[in-house]
Structure formats: C-alpha cells, structure tokens
MDTraj code that builds the backbone (N, CA, C; nanometers):
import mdtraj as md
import numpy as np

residues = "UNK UNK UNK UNK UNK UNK UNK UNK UNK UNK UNK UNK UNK UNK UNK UNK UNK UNK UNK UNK UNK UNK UNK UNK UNK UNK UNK UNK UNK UNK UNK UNK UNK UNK UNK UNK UNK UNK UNK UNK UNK UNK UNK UNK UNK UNK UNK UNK UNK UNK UNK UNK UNK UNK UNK UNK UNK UNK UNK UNK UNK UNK UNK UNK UNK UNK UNK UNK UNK UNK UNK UNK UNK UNK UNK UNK UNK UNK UNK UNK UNK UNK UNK UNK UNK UNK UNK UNK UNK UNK UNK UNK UNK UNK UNK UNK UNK UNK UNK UNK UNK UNK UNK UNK UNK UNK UNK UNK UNK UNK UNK UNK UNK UNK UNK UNK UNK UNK UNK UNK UNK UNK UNK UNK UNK UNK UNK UNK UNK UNK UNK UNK UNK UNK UNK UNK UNK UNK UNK UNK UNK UNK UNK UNK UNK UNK UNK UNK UNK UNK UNK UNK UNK UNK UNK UNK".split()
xyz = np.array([
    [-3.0478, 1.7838, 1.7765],
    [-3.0816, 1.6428, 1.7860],
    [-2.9528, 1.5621, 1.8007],
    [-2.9612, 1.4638, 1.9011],
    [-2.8152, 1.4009, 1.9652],
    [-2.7924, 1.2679, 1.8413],
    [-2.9335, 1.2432, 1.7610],
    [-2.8805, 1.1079, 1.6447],
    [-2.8213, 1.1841, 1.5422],
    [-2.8612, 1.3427, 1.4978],
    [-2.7451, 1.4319, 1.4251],
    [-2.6541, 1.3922, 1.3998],
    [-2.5618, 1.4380, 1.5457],
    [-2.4533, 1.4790, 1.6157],
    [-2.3902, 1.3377, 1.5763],
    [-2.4861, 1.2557, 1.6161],
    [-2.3802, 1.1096, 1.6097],
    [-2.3586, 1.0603, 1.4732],
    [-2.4283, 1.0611, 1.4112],
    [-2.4008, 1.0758, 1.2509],
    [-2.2771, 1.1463, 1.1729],
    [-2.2713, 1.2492, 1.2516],
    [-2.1625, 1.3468, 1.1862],
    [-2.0275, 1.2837, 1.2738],
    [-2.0590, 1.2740, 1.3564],
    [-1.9535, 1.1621, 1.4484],
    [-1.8971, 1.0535, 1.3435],
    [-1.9940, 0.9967, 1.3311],
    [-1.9416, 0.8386, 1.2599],
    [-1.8574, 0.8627, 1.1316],
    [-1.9832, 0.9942, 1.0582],
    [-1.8935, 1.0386, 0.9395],
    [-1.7221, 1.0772, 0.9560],
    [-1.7073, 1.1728, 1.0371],
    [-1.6169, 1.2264, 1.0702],
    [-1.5406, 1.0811, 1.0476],
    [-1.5075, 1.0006, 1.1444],
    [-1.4351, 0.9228, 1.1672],
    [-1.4266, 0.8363, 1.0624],
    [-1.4652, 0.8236, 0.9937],
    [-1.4733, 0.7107, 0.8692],
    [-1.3941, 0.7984, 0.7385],
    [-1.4538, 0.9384, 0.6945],
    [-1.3728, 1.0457, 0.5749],
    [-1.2630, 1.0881, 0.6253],
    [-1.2192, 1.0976, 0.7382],
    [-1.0528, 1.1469, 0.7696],
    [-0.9919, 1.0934, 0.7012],
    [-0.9677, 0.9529, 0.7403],
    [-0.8626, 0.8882, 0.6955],
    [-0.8694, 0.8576, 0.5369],
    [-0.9883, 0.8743, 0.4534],
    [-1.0721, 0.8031, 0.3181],
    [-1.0084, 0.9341, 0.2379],
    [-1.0267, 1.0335, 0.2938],
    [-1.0156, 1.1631, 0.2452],
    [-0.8363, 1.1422, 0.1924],
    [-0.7844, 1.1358, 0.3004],
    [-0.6125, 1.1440, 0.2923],
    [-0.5830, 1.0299, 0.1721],
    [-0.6318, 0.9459, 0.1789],
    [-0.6108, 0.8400, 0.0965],
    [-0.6663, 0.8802, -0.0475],
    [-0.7867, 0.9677, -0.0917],
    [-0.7826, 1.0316, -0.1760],
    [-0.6900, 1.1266, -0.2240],
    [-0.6538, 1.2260, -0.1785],
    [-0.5351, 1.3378, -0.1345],
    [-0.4167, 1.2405, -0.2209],
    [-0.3765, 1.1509, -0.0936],
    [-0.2670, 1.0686, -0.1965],
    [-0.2587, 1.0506, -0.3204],
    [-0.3819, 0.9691, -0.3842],
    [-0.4013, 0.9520, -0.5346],
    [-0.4497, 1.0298, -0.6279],
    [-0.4886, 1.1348, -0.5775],
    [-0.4966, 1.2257, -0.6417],
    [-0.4017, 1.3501, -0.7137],
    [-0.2901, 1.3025, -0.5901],
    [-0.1908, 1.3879, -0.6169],
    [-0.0943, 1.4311, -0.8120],
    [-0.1131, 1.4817, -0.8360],
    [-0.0710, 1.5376, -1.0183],
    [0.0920, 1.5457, -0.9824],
    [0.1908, 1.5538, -0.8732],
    [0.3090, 1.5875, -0.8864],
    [0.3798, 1.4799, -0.8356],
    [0.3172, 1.4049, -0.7696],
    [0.4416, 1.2914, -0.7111],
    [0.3752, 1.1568, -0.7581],
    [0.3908, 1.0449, -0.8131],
    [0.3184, 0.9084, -0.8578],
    [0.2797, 0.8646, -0.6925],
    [0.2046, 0.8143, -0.6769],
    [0.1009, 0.7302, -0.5596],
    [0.1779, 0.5836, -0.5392],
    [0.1613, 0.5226, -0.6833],
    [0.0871, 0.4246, -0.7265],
    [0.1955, 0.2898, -0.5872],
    [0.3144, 0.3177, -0.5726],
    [0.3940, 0.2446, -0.4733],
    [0.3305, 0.2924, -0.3400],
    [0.2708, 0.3597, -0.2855],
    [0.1388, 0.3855, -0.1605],
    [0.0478, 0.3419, -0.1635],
    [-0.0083, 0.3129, -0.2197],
    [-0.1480, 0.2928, -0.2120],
    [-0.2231, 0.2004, -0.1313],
    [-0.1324, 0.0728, -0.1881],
    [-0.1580, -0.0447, -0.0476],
    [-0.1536, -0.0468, 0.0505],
    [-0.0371, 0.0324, 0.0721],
    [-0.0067, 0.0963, 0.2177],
    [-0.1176, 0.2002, 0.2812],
    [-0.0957, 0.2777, 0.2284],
    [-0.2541, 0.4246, 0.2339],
    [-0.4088, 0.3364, 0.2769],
    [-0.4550, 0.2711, 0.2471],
    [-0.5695, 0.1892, 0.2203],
    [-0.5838, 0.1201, 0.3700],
    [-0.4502, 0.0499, 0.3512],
    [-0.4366, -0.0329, 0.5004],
    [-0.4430, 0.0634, 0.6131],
    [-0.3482, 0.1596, 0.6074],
    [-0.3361, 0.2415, 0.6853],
    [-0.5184, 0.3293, 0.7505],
    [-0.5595, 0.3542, 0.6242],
    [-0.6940, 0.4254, 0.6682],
    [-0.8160, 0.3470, 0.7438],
    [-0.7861, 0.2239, 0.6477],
    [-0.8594, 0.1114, 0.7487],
    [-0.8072, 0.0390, 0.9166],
    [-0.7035, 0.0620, 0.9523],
    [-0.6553, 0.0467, 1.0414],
    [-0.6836, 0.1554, 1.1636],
    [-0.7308, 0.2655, 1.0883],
    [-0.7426, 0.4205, 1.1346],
    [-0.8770, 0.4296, 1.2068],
    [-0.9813, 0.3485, 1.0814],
    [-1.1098, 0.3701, 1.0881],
    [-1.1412, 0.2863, 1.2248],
    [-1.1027, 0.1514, 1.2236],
    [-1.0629, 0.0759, 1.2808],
    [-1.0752, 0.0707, 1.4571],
    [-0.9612, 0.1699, 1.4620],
    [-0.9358, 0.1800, 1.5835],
    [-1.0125, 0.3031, 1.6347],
    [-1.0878, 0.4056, 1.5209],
    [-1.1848, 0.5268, 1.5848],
    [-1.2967, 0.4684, 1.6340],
    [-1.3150, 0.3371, 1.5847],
    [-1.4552, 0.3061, 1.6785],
    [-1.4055, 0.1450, 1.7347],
    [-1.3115, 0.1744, 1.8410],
    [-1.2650, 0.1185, 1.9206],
    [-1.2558, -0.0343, 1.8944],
    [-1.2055, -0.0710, 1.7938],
    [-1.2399, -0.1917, 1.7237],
    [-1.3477, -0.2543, 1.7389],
    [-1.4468, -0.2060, 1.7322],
    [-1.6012, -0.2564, 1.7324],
    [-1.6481, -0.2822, 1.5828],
    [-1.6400, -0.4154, 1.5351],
    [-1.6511, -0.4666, 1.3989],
    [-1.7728, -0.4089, 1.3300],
    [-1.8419, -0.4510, 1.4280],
    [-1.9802, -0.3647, 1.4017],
    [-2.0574, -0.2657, 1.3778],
    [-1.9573, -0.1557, 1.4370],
    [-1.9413, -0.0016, 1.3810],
    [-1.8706, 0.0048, 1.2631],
    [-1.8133, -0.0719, 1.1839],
    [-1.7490, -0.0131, 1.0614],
    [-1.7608, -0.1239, 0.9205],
    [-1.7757, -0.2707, 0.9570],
    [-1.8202, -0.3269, 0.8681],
    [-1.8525, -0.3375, 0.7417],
    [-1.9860, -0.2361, 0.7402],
    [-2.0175, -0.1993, 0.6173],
    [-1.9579, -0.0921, 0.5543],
    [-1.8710, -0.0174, 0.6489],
    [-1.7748, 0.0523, 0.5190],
    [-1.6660, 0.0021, 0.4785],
    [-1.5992, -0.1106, 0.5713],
    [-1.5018, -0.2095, 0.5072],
    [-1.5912, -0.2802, 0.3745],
    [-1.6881, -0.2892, 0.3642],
    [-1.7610, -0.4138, 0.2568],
    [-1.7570, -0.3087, 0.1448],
    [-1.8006, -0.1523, 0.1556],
    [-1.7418, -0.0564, 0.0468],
    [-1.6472, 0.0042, 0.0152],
    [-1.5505, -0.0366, 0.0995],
    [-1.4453, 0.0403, 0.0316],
    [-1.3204, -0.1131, -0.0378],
    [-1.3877, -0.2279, 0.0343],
    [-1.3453, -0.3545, -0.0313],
    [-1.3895, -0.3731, -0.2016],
    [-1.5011, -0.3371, -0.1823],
    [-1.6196, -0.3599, -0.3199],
    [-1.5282, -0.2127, -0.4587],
    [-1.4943, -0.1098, -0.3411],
    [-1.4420, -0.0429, -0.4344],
    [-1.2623, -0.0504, -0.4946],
    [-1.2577, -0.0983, -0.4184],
    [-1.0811, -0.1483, -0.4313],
    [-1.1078, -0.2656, -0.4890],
    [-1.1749, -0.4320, -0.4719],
    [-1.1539, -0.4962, -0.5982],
    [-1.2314, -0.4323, -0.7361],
    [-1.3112, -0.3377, -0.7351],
    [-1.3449, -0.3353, -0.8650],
    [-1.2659, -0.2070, -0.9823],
    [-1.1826, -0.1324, -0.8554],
    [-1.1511, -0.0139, -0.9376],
    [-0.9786, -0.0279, -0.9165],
    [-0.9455, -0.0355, -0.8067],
    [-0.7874, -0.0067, -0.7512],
    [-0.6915, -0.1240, -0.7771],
    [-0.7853, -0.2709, -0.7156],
    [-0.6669, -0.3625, -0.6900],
    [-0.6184, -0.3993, -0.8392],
    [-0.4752, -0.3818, -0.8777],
    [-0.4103, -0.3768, -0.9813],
    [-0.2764, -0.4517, -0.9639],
    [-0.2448, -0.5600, -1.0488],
    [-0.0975, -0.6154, -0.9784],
    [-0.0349, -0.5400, -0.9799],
    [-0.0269, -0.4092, -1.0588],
    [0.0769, -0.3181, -1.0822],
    [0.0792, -0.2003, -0.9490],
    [-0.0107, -0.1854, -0.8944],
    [-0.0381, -0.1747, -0.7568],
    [0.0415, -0.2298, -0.6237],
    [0.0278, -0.3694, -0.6605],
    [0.0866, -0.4532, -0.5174],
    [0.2405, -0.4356, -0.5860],
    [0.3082, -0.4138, -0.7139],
    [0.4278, -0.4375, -0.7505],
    [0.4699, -0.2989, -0.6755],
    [0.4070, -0.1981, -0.7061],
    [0.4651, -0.0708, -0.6669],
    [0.4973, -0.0848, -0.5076],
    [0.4156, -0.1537, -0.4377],
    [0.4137, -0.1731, -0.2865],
    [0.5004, -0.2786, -0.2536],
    [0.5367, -0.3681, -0.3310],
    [0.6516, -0.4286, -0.3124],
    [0.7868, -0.4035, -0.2992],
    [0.7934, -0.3021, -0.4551],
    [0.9403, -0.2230, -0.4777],
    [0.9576, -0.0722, -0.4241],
    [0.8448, -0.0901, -0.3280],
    [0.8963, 0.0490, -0.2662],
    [0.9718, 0.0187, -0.1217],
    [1.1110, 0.0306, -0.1429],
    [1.1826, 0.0297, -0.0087],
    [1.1741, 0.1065, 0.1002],
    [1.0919, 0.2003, 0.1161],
    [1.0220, 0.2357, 0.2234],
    [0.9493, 0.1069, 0.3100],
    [0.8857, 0.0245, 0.2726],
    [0.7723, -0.0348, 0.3383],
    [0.8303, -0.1706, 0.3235],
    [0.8944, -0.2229, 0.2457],
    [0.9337, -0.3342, 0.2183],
    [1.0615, -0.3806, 0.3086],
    [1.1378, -0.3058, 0.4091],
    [1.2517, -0.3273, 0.3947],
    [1.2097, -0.2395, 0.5972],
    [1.0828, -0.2203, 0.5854],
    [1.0531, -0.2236, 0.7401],
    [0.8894, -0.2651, 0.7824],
    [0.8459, -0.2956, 0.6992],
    [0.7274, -0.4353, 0.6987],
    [0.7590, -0.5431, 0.6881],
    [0.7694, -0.6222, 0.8050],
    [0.8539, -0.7767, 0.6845],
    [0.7622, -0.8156, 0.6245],
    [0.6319, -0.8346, 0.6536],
    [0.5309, -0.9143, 0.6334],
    [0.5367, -0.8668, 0.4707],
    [0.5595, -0.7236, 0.3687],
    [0.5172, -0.7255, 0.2489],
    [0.6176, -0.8480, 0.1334],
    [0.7412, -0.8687, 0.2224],
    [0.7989, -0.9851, 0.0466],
    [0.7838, -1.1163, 0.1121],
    [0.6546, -1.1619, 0.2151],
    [0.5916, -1.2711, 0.2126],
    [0.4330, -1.2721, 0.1874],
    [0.3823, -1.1732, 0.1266],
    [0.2698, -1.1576, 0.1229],
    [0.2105, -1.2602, -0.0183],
    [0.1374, -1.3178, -0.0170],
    [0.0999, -1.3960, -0.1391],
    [0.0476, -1.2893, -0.2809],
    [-0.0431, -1.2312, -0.1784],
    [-0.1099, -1.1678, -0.2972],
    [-0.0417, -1.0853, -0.3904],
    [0.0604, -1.0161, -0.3024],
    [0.1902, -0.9010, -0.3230],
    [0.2543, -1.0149, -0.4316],
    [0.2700, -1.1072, -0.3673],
    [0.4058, -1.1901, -0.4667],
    [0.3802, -1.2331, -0.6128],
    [0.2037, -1.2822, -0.5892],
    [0.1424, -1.2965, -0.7142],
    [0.1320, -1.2233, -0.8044],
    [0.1312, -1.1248, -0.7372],
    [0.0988, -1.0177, -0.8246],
    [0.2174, -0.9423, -0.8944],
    [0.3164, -0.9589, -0.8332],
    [0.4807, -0.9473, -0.8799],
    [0.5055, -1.0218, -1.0005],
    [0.4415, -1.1557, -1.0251],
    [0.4890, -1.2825, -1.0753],
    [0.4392, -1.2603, -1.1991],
    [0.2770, -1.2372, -1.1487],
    [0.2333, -1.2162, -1.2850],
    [0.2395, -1.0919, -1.3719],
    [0.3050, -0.9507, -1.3199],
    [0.3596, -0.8534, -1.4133],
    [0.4382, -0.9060, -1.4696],
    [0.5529, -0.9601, -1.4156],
    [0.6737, -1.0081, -1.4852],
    [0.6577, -1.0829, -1.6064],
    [0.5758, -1.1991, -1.6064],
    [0.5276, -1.2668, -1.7132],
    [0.5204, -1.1845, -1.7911],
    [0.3973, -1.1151, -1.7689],
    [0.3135, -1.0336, -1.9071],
    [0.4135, -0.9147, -1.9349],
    [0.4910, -0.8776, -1.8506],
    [0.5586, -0.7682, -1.9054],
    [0.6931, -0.8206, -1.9899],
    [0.7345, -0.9242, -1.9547],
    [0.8799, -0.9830, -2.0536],
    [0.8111, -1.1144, -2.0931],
    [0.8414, -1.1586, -2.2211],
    [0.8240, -1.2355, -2.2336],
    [0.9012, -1.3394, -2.2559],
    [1.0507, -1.2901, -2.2449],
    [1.1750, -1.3469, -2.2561],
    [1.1976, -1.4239, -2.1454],
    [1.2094, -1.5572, -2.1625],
    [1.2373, -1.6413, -1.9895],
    [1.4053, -1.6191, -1.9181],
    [1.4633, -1.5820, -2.0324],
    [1.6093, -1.5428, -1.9608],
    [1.5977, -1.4259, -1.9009],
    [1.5619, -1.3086, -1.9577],
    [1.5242, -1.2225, -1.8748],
    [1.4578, -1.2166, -1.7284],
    [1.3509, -1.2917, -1.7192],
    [1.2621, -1.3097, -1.6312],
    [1.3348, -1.3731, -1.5354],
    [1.3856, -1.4578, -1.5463],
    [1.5307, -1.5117, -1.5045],
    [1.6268, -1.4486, -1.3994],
    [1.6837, -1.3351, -1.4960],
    [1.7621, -1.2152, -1.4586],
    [1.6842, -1.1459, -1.3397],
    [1.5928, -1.1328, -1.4133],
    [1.4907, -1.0197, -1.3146],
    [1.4620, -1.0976, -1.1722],
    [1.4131, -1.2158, -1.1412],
    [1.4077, -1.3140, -1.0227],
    [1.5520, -1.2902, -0.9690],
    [1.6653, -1.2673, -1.0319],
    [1.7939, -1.2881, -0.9530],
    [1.8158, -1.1709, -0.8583],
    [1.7961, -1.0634, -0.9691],
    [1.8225, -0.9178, -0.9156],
    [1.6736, -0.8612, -0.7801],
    [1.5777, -0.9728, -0.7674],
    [1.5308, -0.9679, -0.6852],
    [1.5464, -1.0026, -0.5337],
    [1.5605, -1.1296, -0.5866],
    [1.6595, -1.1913, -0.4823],
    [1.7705, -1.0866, -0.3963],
    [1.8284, -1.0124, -0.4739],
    [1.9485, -0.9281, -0.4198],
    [1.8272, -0.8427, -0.3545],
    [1.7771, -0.7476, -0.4066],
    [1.6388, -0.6154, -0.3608],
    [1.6332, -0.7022, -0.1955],
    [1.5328, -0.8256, -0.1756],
    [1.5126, -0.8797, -0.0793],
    [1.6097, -0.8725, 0.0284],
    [1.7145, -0.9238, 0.0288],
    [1.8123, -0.9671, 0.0618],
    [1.9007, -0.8192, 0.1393],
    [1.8279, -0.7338, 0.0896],
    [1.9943, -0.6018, 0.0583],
    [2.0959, -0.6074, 0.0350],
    [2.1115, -0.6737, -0.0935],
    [2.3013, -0.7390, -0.1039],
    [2.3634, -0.6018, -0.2229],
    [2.4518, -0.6287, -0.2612],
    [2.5030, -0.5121, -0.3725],
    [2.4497, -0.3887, -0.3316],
    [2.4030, -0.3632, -0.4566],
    [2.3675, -0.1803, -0.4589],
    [2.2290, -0.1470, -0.3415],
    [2.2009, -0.2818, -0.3165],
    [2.0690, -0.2321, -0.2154],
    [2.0901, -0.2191, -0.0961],
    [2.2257, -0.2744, -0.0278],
    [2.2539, -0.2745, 0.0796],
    [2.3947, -0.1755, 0.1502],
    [2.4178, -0.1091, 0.0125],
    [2.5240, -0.0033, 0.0699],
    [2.4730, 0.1021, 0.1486],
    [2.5729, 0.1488, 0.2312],
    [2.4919, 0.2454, 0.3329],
    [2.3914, 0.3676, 0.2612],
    [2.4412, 0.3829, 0.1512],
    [2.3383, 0.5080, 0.1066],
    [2.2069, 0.4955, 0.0383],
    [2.1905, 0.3813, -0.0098],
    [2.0549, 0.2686, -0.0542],
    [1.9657, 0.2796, 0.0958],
    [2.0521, 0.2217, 0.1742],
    [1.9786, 0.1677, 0.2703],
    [1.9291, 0.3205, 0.3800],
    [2.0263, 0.4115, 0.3681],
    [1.9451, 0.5582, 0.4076],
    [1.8510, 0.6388, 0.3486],
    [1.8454, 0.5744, 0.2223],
    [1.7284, 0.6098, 0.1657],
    [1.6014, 0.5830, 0.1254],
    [1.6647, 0.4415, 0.2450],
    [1.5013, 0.3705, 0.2633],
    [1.4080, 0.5085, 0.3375],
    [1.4167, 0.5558, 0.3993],
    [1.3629, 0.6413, 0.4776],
    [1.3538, 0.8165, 0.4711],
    [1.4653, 0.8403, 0.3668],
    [1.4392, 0.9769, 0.3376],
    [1.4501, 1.0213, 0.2104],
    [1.3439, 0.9104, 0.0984],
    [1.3127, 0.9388, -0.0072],
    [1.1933, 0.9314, -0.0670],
    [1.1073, 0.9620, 0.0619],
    [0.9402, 0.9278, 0.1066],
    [0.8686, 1.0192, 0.0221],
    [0.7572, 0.9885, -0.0336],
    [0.6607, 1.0615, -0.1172],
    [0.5729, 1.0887, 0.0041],
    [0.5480, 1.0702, 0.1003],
    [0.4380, 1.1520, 0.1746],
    [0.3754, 1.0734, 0.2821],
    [0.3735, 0.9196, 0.2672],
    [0.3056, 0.8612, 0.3124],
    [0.2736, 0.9076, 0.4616],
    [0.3921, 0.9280, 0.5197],
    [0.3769, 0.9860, 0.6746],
    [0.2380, 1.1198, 0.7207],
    [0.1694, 1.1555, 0.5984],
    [0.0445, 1.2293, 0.5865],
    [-0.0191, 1.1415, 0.6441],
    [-0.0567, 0.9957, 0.6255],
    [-0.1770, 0.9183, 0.6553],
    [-0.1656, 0.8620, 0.7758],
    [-0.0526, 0.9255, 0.8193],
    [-0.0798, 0.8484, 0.9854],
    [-0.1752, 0.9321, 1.0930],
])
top = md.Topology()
chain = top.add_chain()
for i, resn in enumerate(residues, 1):
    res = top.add_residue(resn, chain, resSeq=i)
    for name in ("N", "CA", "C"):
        top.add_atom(name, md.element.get_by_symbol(name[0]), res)
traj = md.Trajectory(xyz[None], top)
C-alpha cells in the first residue's frame, strides 16, 4: 500500500534528525547541555528542509517538539551553556544578540551570585568572552574554538 510507504517516508524524515538530537543528550560521557540549542535548531532546520520547506508538512511536529522543549528542556541554564560555548558563539553571530540567550544569561547570574560586585566582575569578564580580548583572543583560545568540539558535527 503506497499511503504505507508514505507514512514511513514522513516518519523517516522527521526521527533522523529527533533521534541524533536524542543520541546527543543522552550521551553519559561528554555533558550536552552547551548543544542542545544548537542540536534542536539544527534538527528542525533538517526536518525543515526534508519536506522542502512546506510548512504544512511539518507543523505539527514543530507544535510537539515546541510543546516538548518549553515544558521539559528550555532551561536558562541551557541557553547559558549555548552562549558560553565558543564553538557557536564566536561563529554564529546571531547567538550574543539573541534576547532570549541573553535573558537567560542575566537571569542565572542573578540567582547564581548574589553579590552585585561580583556580578559586576562577571559582566566585565564577559564583555572580554564577546569581544575576544585577553585570554579569549590569543591564538590558542581562538583555535580551539573549533577543535574542542563535543560532537555536534554528528547532527549535520
């Protein structure tokens, strides 16, 4: 039967990428948790383009896997990891203007120090991270934007 076939089609194309993105977080030996945002985007971008950007073919699994990421995944401590991971940060520009990313930066910091000089400190030494100035921008920082990768290059 050819509505089978197309079923297993759609499936196919939708668990590839869902699957890897499990794989990732599932992983017991390397931490995720600075991927994930990335992984997510990535699979949806994947799904995306398997059914030729036709909104309409995938929709409702964007509305579940949205429904399952705000209720289980999205974590500021999440978008922080995706912030401070210089992999993605430092060749995405778009992640240290992202609101949600930034908010979500802002408000760990709070809750995690409660010291305003500190917090202080910590905004400065960000500033530098952004920037690549000091220790972030010497040549061997900055070569290891790229070859100190946990895996992500799986989800492409």
């Amino acid at each position: 039967m050819s509505s089978f076939w197309n079923h297993v089609v759609y499936i196919l194309k939708v668990m590839d990428s869902l699957v890897r993105v499990l794989q990732l977080v599932d992983n017991e030996i390397k931490p995720a948790m600075r991927y994930i945002y990335e992984a997510l985007d990535r699979a949806k971008e994947t799904i995306k383009r398997s059914f030729n950007e036709n909104e309409e073919k995938y929709e409702k699994i964007f509305t579940i896997i949205d429904e399952r990421w705000n209720c289980q995944l999205h974590r500021p401590s999440h978008a922080v990891g995706y912030y401070l991971n210089h992999e993605f940060f430092y060749t995405i520009k778009s992640v240290g203007f992202d609101a949600e990313v930034l908010d979500a930066l802002y408000q760990c910091i709070t809750r995690l120090v409660p010291s305003l000089e500190v917090q202080d400190k910590i905004i400065h030494e960000l500033s530098l991270y952004k920037n690549a100035k000091d220790l972030f921008g010497i040549p061997m920082a900055v070569r290891s934007r790229t070859t100190t990768s946990l895996g992500i290059n799986n989800l492409r």
